[in-house]
N, C-alpha and C positions, 0 to 999 in steps of 0.2 A: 472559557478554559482558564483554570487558573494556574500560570508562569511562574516557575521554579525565581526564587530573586535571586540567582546567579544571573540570570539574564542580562544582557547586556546589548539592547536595542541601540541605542546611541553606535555602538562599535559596529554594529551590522549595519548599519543605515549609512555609515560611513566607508563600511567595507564596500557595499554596494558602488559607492558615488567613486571610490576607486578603482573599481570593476571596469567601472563604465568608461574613465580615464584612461584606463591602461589599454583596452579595446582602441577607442578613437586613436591612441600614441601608440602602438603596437610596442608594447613596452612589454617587458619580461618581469618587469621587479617593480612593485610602486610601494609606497611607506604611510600609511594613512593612521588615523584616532583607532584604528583598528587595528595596527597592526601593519605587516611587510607581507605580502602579497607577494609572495612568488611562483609567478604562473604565468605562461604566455596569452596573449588574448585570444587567444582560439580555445585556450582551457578554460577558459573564464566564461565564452561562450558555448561550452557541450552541456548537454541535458542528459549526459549518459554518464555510470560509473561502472567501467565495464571489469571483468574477472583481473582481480589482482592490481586493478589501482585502490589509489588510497585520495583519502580529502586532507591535507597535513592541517594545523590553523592559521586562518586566515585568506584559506581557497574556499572553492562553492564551485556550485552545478547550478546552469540557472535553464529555465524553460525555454523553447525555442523562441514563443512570442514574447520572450523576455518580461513577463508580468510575477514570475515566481523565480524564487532563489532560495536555494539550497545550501546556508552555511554553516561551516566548522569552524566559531565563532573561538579566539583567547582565553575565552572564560572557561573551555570545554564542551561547552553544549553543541549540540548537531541542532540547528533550527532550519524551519521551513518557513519563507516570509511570501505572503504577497505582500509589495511594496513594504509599508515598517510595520506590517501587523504581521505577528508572530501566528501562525496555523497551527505548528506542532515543535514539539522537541525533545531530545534523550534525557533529560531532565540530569548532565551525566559533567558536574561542576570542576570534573578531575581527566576529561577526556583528554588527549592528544591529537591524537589522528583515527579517521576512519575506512576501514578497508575492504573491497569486496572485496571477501576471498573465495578462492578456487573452488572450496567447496561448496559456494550457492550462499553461504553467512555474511551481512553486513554484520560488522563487526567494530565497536568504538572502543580504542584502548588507551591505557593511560602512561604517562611518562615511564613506569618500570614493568610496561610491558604485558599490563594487568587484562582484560577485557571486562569492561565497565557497562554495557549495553550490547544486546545484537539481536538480529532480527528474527530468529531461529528459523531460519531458513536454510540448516547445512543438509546434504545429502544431496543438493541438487547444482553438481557441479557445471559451470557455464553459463550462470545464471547473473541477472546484471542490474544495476539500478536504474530508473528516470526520473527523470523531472517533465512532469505530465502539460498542456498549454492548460489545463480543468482543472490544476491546482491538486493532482494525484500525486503522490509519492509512491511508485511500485515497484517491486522486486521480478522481475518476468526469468522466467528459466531458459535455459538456449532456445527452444522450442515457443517461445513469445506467448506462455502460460501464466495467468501474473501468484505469484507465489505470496506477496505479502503486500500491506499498505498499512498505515497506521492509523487505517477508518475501516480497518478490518473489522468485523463484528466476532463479536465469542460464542458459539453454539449455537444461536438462535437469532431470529428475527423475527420479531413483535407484529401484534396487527397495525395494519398501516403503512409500514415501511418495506421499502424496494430496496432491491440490488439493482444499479447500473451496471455498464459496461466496464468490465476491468475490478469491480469491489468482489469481495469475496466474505464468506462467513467461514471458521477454523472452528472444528472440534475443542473443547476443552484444554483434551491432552496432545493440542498442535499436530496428532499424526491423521488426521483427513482436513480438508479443504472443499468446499463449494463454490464453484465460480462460475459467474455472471462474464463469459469471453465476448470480447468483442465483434464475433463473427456471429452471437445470437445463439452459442450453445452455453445450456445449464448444467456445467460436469463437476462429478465427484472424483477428488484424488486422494491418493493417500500420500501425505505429503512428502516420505520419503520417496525420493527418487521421480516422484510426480505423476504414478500408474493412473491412469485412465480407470474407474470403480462403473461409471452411471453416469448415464446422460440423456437430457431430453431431447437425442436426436433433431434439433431446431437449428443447428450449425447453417451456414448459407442466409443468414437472416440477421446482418449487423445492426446494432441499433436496440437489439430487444434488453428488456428490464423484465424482472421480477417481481412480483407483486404480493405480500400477504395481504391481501383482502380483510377489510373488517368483516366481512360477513364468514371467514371461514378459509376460502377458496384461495391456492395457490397457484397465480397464473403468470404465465409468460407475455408481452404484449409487443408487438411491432408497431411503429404509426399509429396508435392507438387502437389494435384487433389482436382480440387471443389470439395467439399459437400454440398455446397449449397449458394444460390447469390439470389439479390435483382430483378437481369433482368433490370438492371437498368445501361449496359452498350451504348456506344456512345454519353456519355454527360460528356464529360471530363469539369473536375473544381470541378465536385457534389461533398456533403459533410454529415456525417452523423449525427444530430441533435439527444442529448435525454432532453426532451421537460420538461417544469415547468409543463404540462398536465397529463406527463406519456404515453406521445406520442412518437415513433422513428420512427425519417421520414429522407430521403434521399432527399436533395434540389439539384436543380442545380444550376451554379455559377450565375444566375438569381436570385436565389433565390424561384424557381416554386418547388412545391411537387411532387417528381417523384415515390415516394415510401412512405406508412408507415406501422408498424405492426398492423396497426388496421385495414388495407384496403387491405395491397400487393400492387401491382404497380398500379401505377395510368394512 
């Protein structure tokens, strides 16, 4: 991944080592290469950004097993570290502060007030941020539905490649979502407001992943055994589409409709 050079690792890696300080000294206020750190150390240690807080600079969310950190670094940028490698960031050189707001929206804005980045994830108010121990960044709605992550896929998912638990693929135009929930159900939402559309009925089965199959076939898997597939093997290339319609259709590398949830196989 190639880092915006606003970045400023040195300042996070020292944010961090201040983090860690102000924990062990139950300090309120510490002053580090990074920056003034004002947060009590029980902030320093939540993995949560719940309705209506904010990250101001030189705070952070860090994972419960403490291998991932979450900061809202001087320079503006929102980063996701394990240890001092950078995973992801707002790319957002003018940020201030970041805030879940009421309406379901992370949201990063800048000194007058501007918003400079967000997750577009409004409409789903109650909805909250984590810092995952797997190195996830998720947005989950009150309902513990995960609404966004920034290894979200866009429309589709190529052969080969799986949904885990908690990743999700977005339509195009952000208003439907596919998610891979941790409970083992495969559900289509429309993202406003978060309506239940389709699902592979497979809920009660934590653990299962997604699969587009090189040969075609879209399958569910627990422990390594189907729970369930599209029937839509011997067309190796096929692809899984979730549509600007609110359609999820499986094409082959033609591009012909082999599958959709509104129909089954075709």
């Amino acid at each position: 991944m190639k880092l915006a050079k606003t970045f400023t690792l040195a300042a996070a890696v020292a944010l961090t080592t201040a983090l860690a300080s102000a924990t062990a000294a139950g300090a309120e206020t510490v002053t580090s290469a990074a920056g003034t750190v004002t947060q009590t150390a029980s902030v320093a240690q939540d993995f949560k950004l719940m309705p209506g807080e904010k990250l101001a600079q030189g705070q952070s969310l860090r994972s419960q097993n403490g291998q991932y950190l979450l900061a809202q670094q001087d320079d503006g940028n929102l980063v996701l570290y394990q240890g001092k490698t950078a995973l992801w960031h707002t790319a957002t050189p003018t940020g201030l502060y970041t805030v879940m707001q009421d309406d379901g929206n992370l949201v990063t804005y800048d000194s007058a007030g501007k918003p400079v980045w967000n997750s577009g994830t409004a409409g789903n108010p109650g909805a909250w941020l984590a810092v995952q121990d797997d190195g996830n960044l998720v947005i989950y709605s009150k309902n513990h539905k995960p609404l966004w992550s920034p290894h979200s896929l866009v429309e589709r998912l190529g052969p080969g490649k799986t949904l885990k638990a908690n990743q999700l693929i977005k339509s195009r135009n952000g208003a439907y979502l596919l998610a891979m929930q941790g409970d083992g159900n495969l559900v289509l939402y429309r993202s406003n407001g978060l309506k239940a559309l389709w699902s592979t009925k497979t809920g009660g089965k934590p653990g299962a992943v997604a699969s587009m199959q090189s040969d075609g076939n879209f399958v569910l898997y627990r422990n390594g055994k189907a729970i369930w597939n599209t029937k839509t093997g011997g067309n190796p290339g096929a692809w899984l589409a979730v549509q600007d319609d609110g359609n999820v259709v499986v094409y082959s590398k033609s591009k012909k409709a082999l599958w959709s949830r509104t129909t089954g196989r075709l």
